[in-house]
C-alpha positions in Angstrom: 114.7 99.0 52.7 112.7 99.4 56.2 111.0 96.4 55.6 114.8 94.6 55.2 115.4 96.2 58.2 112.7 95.4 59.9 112.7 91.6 59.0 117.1 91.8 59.9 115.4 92.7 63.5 113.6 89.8 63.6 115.6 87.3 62.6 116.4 84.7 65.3 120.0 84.4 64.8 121.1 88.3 65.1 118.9 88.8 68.2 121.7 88.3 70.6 124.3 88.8 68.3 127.2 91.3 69.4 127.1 94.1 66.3 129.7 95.5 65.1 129.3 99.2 66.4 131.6 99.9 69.3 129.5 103.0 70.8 127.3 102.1 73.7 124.2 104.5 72.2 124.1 103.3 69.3 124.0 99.7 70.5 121.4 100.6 73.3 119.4 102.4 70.1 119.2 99.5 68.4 118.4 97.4 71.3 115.3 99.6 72.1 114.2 99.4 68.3 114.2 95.7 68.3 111.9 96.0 71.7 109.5 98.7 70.2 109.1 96.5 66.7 108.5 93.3 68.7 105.8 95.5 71.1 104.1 97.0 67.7 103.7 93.4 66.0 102.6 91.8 69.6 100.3 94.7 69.6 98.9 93.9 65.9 98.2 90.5 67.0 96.0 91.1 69.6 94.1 93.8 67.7 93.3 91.6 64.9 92.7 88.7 67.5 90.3 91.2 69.0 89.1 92.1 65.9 88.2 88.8 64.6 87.0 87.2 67.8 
């Protein structure tokens, strides 16, 4: 379930997409959870990039 969640997050097309929840925290929350995952896997890149090179 997190990792469906997780891969919803990234998909391309619901980026930008308006959601359905009409209360501004909630919106903001997820906004900042899509930031924080995309930080965390960016981060993971460059450790293993590090790691390997």
């Amino acid at each position: 379930m997190i990792l469906k969640k997780i891969l919803y997050y990234l998909n391309p097309k619901n980026l930008f997409r308006k959601s359905e929840e009409s209360n501004i925290n909630l919106r903001m929350m997820h906004g900042i959870n899509k930031i924080s995952i995309f930080m965390f896997l960016i981060c993971l890149v460059v450790l293993l990039i590090r790691w390997l090179g």
